[in-house]
C-alpha positions in Angstrom: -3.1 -2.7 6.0 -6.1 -4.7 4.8 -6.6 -8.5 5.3 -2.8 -8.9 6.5 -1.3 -7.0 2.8 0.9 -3.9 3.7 -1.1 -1.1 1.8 0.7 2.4 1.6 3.8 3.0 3.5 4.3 7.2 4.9 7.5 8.7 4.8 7.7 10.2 8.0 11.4 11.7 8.0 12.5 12.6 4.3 16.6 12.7 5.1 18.8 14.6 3.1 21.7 13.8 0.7 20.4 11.2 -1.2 21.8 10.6 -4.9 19.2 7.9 -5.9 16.6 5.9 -4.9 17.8 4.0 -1.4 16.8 0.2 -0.7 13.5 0.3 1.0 13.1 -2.7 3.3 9.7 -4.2 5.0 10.0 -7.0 7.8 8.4 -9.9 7.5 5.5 -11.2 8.9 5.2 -14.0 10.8 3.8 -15.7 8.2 3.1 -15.4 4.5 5.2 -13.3 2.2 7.1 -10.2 3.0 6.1 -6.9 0.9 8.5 -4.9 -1.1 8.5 -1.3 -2.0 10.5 1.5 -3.8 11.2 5.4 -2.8 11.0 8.5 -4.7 13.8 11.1 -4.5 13.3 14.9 -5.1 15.9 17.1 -4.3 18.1 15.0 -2.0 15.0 14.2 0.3 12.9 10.6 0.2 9.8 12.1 -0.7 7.9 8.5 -0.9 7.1 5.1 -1.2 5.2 3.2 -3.2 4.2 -0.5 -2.2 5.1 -2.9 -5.1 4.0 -6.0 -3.6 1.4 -5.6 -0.6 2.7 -9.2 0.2 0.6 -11.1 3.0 0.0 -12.2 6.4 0.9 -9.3 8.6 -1.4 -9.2 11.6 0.9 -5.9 12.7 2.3 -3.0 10.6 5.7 -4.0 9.7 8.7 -1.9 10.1 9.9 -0.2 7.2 13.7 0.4 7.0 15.2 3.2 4.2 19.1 2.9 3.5 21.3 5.5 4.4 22.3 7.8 1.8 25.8 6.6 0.4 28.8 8.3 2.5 29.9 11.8 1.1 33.7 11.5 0.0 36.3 13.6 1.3 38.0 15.8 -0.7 42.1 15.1 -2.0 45.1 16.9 -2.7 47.8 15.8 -4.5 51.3 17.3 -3.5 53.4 18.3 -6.0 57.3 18.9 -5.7 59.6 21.8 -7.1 
């Protein structure tokens, strides 16, 4: 952080399954305007995050929060008679 803007955000845990980019979010500070950011996905796995608006007013690092990757769906059948 420099004078209260958020940056460059680390992915520290990349995750697995991912289809597409998850919802990054950053908390806000106490005051001034929260920052916003997107993620990268290679292979399944959040490989980073790149700050889109360093926003303002942080006097800590913020948390960062990534979505889960979207539920895997379990497989059907369909029964047929004879």
């Amino acid at each position: 952080m420099a004078g209260g803007a958020v940056t460059a955000i680390t992915v520290t845990t990349g995750g697995s399954r991912y289809t597409s980019a998850p919802v990054v979010t950053v908390s806000a500070p106490p005051s001034g305007t929260s920052a916003t950011a997107t993620a990268t996905v290679s292979g399944g796995v959040v490989t980073g995050i790149t700050v889109k608006t360093p926003g303002s007013g942080y006097t800590a690092a913020p948390t960062i929060t990534i979505a889960r990757p979207p539920a895997i769906p379990a497989a059907t059948a369909t029964a047929t008679s004879y």
